[in-house]
C-alpha positions in Angstrom: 19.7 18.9 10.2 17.9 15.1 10.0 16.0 13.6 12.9 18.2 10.9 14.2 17.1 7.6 15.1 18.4 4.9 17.2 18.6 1.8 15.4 20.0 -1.8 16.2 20.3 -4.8 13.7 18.1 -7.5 14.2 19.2 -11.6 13.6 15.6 -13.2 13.9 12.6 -12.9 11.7 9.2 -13.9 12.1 5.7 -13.1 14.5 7.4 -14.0 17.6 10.6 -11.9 17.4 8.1 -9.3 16.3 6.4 -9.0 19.2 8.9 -9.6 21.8 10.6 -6.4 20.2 7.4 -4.5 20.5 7.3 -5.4 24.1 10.9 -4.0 24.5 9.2 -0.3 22.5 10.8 -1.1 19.5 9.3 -2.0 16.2 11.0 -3.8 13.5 12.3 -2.6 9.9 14.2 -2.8 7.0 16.7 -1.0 5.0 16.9 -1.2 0.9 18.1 0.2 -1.9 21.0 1.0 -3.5 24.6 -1.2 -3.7 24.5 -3.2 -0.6 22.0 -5.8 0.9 18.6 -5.2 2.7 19.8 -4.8 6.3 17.1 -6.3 8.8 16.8 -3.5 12.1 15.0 -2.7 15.2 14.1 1.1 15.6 12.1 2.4 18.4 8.1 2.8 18.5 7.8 5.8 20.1 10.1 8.1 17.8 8.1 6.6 14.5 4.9 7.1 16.2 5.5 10.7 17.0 7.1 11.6 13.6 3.5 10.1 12.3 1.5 11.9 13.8 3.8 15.0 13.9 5.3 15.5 10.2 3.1 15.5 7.3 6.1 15.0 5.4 7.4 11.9 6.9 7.6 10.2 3.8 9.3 12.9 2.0 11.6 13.4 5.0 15.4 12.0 5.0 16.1 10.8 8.5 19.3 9.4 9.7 19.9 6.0 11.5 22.5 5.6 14.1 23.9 2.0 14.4 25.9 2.4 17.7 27.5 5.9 16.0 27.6 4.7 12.7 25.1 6.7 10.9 23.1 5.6 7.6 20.5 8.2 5.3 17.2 6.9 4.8 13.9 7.6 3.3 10.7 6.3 4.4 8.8 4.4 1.8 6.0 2.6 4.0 4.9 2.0 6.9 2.8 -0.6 8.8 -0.3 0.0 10.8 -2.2 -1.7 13.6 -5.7 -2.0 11.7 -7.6 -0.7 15.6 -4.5 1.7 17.1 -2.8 3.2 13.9 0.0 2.1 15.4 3.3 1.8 13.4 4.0 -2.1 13.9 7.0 -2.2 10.6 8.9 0.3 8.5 10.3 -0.1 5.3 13.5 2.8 4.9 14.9 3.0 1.1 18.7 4.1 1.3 19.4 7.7 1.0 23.2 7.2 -0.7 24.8 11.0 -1.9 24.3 11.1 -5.4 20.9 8.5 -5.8 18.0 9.6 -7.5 15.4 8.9 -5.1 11.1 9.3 -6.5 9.1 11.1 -3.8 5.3 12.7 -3.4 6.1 15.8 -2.6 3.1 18.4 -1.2 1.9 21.5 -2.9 0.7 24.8 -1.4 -0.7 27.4 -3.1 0.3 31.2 -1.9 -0.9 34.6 -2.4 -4.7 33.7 -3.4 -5.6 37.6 -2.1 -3.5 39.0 -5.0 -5.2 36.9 -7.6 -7.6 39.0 -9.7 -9.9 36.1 -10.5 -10.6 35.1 -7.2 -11.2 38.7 -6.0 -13.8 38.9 -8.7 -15.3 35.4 -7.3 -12.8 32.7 -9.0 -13.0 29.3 -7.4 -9.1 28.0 -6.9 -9.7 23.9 -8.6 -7.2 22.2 -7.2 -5.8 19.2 -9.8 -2.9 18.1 -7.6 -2.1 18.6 -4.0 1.4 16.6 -4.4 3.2 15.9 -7.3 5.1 12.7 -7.6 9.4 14.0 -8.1 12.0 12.5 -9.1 14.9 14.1 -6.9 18.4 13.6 -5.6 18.1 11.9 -2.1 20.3 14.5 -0.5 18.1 17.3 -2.1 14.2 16.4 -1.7 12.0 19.8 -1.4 9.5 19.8 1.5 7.0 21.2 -0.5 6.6 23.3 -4.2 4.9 26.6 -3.9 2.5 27.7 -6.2 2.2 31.4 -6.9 -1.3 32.3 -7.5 -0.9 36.3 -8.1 -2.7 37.9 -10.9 -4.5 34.8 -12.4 -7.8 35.8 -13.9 -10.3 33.6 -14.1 -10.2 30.8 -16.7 -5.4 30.7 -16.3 -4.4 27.5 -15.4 -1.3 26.4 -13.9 1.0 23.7 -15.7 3.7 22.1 -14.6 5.9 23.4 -17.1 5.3 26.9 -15.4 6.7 25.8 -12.3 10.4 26.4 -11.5 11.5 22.9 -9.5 14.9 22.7 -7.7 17.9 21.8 -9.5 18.0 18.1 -9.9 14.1 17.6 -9.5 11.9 16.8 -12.1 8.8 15.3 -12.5 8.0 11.5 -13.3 5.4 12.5 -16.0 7.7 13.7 -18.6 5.3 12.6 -22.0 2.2 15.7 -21.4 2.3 19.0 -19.6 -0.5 18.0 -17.2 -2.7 20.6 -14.7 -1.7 21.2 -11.3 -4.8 24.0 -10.5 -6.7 26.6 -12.4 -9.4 29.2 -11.3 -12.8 28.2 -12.5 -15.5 30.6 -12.1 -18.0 30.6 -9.4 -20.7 28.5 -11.5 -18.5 25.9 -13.1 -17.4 25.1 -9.2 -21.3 24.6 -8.5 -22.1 23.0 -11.1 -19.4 20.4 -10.2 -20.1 20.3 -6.8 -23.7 19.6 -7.4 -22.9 16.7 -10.1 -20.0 15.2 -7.8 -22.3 16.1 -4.0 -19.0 17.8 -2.6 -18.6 20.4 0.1 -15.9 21.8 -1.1 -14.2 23.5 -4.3 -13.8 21.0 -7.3 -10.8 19.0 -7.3 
């Protein structure tokens, strides 16, 4: 079920209706996309501060807005910060209509690294891609892809055209089957960690 927001239209623009509404806990936004116009709003600060700082999928996240029980499907495409507090000062929603096409980063997690041969035998996982940029249906974005890492050896790779996406989704690169991790071995990772001065596993 979506997280529901309050929402209220808003008639003035500018600095100064800005920050009166901040005063008030609410922080302007807009709504676009899709057949009708961009629809000007207010929606309030503290529910788009907490599902910041809460849900590493915000932007991937449909969330509804309720005009007074009237109730609209939207996707968050950017938001505003305060340069010194982090705080959200102005969202931007894209439409969510039932049947759009809607182009989203979704994250990637790789599972069962314990049952992968190569890394029991000291494989380093490279990671290529931590989110891969989808084109989905807006009532049918995936909160993540799952990457199954069981029996790779050393030296297997993983490509996107090995990964079974939801029906509807695809992915915006279309013209070259392109990387998403592989598992290196043990002194590939350090040389590239000593030529690149990471901590961490090649990526």
């Amino acid at each position: 079920m979506a997280t529901v927001f309050s929402a209220e239209r808003r008639e003035k623009s500018g600095k100064g209706p800005a920050r009166a509404l901040r005063r008030e806990g609410k922080i302007p936004a807009i709504v676009y996309g899709g057949r009708s116009e961009p629809v000007p709003l207010a929606v309030p600060f503290k529910d788009i501060k907490r599902e910041l700082g809460t849900n590493p999928r915000f932007f991937s996240t449909v969330f509804e807005l309720d005009f007074g029980g009237e109730r609209l499907k939207v996707l968050p495409r950017e938001v505003q910060l305060h340069p010194v507090s982090d705080d959200p000062l102005h969202v931007d929603f894209l439409r969510a209509e039932t049947g759009a096409t809607i182009t989203v980063e979704v994250p990637v997690r790789f599972v069962h690294e314990d049952q992968s041969p190569g890394m029991k035998r000291g494989g380093v996982l490279n990671i290529v891609r931590r989110t891969l940029e989808l084109v989905c249906p807006a009532d049918g974005i995936p909160g993540e892809i799952v990457i199954d890492l069981a029996g790779r050896e050393i030296g297997d790779s993983v490509h996107i055209s090995q990964v079974t996406l939801p029906a509807g989704v695809r992915p915006t690169i279309t013209d070259r089957d392109f990387t998403i991790c592989s598992i290196v071995p043990p002194t590939v990772a350090t040389e590239t960690k000593a030529a690149t001065g990471e901590a961490g596993p090649a990526s």
